[in-house]
DOLUMVO-878547 format. One record per atom (N, C-alpha, C): residue in one letter; atom name; x negated, y, z negated. Coordinates in Angstrom, 3 decimals, padded with zeros to 6 digits. Layout:
ATOM  residuo  atomo        px        py        pz
ATOM        A     CA         X         Y         Z
...
***
This chain:
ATOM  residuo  atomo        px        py        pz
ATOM        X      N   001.743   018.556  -028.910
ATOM        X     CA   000.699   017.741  -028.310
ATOM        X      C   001.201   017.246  -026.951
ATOM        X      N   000.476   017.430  -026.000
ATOM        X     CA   001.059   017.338  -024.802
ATOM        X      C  -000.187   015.907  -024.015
ATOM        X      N   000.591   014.999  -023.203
ATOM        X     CA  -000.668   013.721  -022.643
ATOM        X      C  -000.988   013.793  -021.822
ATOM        X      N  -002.389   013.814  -021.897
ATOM        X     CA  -003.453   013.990  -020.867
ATOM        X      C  -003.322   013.111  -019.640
ATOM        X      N  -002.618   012.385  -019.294
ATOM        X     CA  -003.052   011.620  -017.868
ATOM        X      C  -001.868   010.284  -018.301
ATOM        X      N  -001.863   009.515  -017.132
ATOM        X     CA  -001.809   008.270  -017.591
ATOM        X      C  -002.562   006.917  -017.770
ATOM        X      N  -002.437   006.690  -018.521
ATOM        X     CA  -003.376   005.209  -019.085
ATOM        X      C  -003.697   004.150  -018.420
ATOM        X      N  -002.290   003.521  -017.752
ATOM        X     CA  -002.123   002.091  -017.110
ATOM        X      C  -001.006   002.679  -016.133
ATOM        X      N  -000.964   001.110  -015.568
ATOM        X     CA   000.268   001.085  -015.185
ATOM        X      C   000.205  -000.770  -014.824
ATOM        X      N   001.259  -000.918  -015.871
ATOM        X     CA   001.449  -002.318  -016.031
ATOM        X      C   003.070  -003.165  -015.220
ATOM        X      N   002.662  -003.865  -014.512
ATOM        X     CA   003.602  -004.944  -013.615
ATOM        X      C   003.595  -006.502  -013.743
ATOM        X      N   004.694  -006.733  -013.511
ATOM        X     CA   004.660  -008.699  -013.235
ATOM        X      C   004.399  -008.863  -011.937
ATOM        X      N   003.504  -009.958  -012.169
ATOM        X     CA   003.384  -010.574  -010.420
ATOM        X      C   003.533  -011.901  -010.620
ATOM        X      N   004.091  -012.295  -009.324
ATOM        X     CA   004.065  -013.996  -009.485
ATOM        X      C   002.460  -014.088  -009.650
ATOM        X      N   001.918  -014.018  -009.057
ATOM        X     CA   000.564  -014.693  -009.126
ATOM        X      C  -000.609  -013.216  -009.384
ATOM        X      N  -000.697  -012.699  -010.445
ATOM        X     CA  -001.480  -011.976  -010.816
ATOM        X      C  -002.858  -011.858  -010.152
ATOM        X      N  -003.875  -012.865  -010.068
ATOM        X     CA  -005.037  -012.938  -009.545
ATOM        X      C  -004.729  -012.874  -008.261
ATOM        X      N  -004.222  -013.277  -007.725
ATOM        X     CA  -004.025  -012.874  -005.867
ATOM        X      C  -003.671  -011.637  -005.913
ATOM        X      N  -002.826  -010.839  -006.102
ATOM        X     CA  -002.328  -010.125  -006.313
ATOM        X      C  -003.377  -008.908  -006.890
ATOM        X      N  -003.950  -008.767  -007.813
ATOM        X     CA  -005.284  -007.973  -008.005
ATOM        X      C  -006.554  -008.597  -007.439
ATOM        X      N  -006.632  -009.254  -006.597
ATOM        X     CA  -007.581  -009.180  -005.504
ATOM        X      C  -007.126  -008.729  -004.384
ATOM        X      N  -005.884  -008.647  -003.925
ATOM        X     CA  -005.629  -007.984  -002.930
ATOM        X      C  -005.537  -006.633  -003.086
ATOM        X      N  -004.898  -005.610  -004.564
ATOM        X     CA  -005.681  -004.402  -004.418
ATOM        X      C  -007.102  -004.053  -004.753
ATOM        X      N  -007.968  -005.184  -005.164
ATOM        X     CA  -009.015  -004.614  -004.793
ATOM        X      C  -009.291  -004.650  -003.585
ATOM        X      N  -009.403  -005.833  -002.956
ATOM        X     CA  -009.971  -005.856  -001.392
ATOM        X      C  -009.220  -004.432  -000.608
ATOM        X      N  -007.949  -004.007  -001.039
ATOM        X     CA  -007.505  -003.091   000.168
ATOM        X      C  -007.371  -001.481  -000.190
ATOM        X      N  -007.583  -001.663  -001.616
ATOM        X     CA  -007.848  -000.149  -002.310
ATOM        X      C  -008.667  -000.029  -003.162
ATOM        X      N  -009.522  -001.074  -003.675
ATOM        X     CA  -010.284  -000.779  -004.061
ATOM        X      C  -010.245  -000.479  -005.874
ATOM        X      N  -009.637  -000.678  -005.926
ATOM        X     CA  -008.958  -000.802  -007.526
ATOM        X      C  -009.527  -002.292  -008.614
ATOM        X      N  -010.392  -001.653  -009.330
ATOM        X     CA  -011.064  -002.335  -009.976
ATOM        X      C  -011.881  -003.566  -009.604
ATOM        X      N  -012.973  -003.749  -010.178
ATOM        X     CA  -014.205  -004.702  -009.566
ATOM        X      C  -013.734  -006.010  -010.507
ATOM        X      N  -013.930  -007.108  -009.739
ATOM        X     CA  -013.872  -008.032  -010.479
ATOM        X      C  -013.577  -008.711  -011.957
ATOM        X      N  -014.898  -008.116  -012.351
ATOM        X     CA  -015.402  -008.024  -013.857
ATOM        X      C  -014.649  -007.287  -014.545
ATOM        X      N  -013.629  -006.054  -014.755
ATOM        X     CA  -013.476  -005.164  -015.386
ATOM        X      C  -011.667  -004.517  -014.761
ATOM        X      N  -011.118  -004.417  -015.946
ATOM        X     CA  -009.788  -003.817  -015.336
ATOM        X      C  -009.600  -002.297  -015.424
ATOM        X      N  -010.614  -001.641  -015.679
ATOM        X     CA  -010.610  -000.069  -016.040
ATOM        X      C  -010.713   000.610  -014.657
ATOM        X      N  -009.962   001.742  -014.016
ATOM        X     CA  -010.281   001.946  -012.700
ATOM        X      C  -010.655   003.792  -013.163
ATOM        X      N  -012.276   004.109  -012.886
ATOM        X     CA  -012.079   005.300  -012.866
ATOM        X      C  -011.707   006.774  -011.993
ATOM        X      N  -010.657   007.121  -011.886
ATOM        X     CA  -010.216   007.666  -010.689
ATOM        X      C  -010.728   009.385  -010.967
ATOM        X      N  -010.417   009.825  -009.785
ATOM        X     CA  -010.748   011.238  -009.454
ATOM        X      C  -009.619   011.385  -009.709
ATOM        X      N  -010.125   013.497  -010.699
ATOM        X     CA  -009.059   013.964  -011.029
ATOM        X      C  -008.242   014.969  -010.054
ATOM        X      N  -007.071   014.537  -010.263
ATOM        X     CA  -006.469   015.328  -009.138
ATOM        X      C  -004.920   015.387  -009.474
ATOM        X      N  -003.719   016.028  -008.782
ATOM        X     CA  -002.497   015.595  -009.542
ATOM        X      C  -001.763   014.421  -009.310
ATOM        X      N  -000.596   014.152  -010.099
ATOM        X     CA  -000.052   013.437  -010.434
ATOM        X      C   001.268   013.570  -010.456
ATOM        X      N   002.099   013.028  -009.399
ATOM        X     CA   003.606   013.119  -009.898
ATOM        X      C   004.294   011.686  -010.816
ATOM        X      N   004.742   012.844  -012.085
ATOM        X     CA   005.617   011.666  -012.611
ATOM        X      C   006.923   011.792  -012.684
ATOM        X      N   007.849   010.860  -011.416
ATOM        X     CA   009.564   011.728  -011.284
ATOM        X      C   010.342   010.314  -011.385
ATOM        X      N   011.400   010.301  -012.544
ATOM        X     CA   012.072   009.008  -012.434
ATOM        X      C   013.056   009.501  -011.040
ATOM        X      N   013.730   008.680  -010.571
ATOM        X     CA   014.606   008.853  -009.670
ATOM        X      C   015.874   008.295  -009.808
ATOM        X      N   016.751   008.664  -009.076
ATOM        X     CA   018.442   008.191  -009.203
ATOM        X      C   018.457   007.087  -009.328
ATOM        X      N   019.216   006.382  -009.868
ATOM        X     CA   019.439   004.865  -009.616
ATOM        X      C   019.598   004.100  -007.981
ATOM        X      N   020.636   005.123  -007.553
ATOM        X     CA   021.158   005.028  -006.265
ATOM        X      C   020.547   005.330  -005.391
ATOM        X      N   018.981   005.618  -005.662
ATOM        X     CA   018.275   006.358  -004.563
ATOM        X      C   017.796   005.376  -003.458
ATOM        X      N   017.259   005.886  -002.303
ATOM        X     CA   017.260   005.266  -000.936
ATOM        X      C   015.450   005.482  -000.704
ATOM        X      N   015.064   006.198  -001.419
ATOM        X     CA   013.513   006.101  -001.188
ATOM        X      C   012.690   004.986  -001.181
ATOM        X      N   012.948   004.054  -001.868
ATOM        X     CA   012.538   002.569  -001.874
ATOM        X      C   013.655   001.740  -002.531
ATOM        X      N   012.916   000.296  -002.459
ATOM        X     CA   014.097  -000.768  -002.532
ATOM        X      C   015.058  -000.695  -003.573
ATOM        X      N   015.850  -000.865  -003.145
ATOM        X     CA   016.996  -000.989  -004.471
ATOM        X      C   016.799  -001.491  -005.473
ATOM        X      N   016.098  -003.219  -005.177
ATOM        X     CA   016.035  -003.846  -006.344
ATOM        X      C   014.648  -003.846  -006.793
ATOM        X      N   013.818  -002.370  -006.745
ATOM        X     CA   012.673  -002.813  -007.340
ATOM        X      C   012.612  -001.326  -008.443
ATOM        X      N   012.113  -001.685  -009.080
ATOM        X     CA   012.241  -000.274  -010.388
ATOM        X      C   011.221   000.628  -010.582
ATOM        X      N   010.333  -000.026  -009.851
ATOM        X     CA   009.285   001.486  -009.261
ATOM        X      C   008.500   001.658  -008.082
ATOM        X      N   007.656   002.537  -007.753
ATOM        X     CA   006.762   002.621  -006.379
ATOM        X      C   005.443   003.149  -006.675
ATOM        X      N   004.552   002.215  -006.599
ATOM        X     CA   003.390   003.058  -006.982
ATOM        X      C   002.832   004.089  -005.972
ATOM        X      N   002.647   005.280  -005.995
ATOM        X     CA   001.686   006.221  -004.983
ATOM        X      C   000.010   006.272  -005.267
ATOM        X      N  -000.546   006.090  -004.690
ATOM        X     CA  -001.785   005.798  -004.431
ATOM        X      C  -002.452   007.692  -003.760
ATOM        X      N  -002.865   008.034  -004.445
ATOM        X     CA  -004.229   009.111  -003.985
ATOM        X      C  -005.059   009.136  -002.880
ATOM        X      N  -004.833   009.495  -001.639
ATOM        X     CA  -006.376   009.630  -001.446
ATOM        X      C  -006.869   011.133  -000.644
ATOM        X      N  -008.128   010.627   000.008
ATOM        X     CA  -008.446   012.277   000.695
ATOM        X      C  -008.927   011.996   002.208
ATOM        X      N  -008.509   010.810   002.814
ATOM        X     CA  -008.478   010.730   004.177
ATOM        X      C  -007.641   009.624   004.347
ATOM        X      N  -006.698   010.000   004.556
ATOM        X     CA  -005.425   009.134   005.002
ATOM        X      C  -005.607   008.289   006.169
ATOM        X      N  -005.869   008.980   007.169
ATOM        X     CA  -006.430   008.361   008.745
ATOM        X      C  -007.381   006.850   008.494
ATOM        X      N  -008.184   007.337   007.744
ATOM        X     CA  -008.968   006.334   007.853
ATOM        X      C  -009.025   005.590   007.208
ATOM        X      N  -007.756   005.132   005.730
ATOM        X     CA  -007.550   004.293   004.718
ATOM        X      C  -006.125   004.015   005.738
ATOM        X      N  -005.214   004.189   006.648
ATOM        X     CA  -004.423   003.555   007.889
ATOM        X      C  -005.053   002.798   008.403
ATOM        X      N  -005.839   003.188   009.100
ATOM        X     CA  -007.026   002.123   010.215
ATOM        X      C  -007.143   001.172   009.669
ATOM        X      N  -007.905   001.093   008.404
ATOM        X     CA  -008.681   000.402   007.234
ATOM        X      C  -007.541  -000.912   007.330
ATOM        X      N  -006.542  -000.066   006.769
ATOM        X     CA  -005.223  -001.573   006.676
ATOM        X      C  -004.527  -002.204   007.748
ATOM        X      N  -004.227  -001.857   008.551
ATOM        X     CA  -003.812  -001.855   010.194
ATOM        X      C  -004.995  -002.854   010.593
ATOM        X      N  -006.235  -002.557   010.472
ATOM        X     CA  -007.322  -003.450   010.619
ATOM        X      C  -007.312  -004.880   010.135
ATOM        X      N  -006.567  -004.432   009.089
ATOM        X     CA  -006.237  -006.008   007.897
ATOM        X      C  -005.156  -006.526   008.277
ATOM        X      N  -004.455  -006.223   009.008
ATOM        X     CA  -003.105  -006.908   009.518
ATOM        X      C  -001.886  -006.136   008.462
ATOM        X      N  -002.246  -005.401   007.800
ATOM        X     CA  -000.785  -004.398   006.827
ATOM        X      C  -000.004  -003.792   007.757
ATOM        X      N   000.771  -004.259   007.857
ATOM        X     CA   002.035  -003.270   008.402
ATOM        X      C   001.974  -001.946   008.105
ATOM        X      N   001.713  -000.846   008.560
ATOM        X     CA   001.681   000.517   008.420
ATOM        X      C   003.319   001.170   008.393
ATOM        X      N   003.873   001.857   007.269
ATOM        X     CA   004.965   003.161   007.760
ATOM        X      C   004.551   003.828   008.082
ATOM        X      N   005.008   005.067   008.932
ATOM        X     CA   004.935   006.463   008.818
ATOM        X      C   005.971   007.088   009.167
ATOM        X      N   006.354   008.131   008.943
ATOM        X     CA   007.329   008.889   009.564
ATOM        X      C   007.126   010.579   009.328
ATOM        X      N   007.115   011.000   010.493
ATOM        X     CA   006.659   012.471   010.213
ATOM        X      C   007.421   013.354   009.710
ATOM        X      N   008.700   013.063   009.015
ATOM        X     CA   009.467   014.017   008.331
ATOM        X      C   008.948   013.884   006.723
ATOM        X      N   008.041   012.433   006.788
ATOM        X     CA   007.839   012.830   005.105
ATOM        X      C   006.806   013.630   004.915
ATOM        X      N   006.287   014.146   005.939
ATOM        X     CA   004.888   015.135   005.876
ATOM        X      C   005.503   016.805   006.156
ATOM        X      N   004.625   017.543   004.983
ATOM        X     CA   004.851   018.724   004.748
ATOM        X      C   003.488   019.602   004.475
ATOM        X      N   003.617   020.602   005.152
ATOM        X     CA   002.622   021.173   004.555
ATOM        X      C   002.410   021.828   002.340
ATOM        X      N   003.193   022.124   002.577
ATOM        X     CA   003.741   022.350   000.766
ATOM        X      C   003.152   020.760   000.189
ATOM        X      N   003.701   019.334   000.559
ATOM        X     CA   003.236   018.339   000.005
ATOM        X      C   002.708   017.597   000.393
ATOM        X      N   002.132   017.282   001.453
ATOM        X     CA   001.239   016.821   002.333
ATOM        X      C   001.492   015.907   003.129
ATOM        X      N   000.494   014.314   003.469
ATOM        X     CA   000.916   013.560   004.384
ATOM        X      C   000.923   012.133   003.559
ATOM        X      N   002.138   011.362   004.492
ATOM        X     CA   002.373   010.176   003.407
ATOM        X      C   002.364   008.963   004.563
ATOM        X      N   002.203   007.479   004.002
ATOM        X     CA   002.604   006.470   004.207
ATOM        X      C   003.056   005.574   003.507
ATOM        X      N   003.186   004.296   004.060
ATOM        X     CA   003.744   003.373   003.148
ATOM        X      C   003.145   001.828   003.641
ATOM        X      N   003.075   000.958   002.728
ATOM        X     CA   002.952  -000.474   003.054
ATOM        X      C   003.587  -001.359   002.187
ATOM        X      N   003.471  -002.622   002.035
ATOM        X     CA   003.897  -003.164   000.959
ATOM        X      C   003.267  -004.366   000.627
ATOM        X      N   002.682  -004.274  -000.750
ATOM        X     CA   001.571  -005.477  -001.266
ATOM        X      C   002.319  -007.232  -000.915
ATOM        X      N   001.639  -008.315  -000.954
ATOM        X     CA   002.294  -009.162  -000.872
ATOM        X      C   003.533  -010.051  -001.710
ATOM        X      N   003.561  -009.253  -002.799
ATOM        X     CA   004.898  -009.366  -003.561
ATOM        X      C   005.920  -008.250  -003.320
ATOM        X      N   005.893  -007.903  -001.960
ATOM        X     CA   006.927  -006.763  -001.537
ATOM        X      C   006.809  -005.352  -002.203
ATOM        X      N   006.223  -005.184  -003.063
ATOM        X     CA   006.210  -003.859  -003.884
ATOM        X      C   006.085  -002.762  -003.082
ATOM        X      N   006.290  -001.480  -002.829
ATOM        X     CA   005.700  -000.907  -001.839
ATOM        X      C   004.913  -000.104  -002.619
ATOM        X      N   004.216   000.677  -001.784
ATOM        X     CA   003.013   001.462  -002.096
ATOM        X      C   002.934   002.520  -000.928
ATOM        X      N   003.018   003.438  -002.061
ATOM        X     CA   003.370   005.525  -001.041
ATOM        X      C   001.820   005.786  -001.435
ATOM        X      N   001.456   005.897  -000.041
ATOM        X     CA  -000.061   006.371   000.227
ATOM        X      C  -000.222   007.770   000.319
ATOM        X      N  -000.921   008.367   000.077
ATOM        X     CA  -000.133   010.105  -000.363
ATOM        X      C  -001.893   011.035  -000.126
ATOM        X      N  -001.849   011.864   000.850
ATOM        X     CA  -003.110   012.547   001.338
ATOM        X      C  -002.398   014.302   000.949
ATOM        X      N  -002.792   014.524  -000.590
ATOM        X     CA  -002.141   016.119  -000.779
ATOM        X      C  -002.695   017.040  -000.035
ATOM        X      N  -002.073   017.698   000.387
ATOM        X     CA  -002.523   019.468   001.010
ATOM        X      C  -003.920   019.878   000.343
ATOM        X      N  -005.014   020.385   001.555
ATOM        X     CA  -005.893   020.766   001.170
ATOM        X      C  -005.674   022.179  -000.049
ATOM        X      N  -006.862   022.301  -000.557
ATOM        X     CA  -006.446   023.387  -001.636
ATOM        X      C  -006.121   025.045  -000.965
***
């Protein structure tokens, strides 16, 4: 039996309600009323990483990547909002596509991820 998708993805925040109003207001991730987010199907990487790794913070134990299908204009979108934008053009590939980064207001970061057309 092999699992279909993933379910959740569950975190501590100091302040939970700020904190899920700010991804809704900036991604859009669940309405008010309701914590179920229904997303488009598309893939999914699931890769633990080194302990020692340098891809994100040391002291944080994961990174969420975020989906989308116009990168450009979910940048603007936040840049507009005052988010500090990453980029760096070595993390873009054609094989895996184009990436950014920001980081929610409890520092977490968040890999914004626009995959290679089909």
């Amino acid at each position: 039996m092999a699992v279909t998708g993933i379910g959740g993805f569950f975190f501590r925040a100091r302040d939970p309600d700020a904190l899920a109003a700010w991804y809704r207001t900036h991604f859009g991730l669940t309405a008010p009323d309701e914590a179920v987010w229904q997303q488009q199907a598309g893939p999914t990487v699931f890769m633990p990483f080194a302990a020692d790794t340098d891809y994100f913070a040391a002291e944080k134990q994961f990174m969420i990547n975020l989906r989308v299908d116009d990168l450009d204009t979910m940048l603007a979108d936040l840049r507009r909002a005052g988010i500090e934008v990453l980029t760096d053009p070595s993390w873009d590939t054609p094989e895996t596509g184009r990436f950014a980064r920001v980081h929610d207001p409890e520092n977490n970061a968040i890999e914004i991820w626009e995959p290679p057309p089909d």
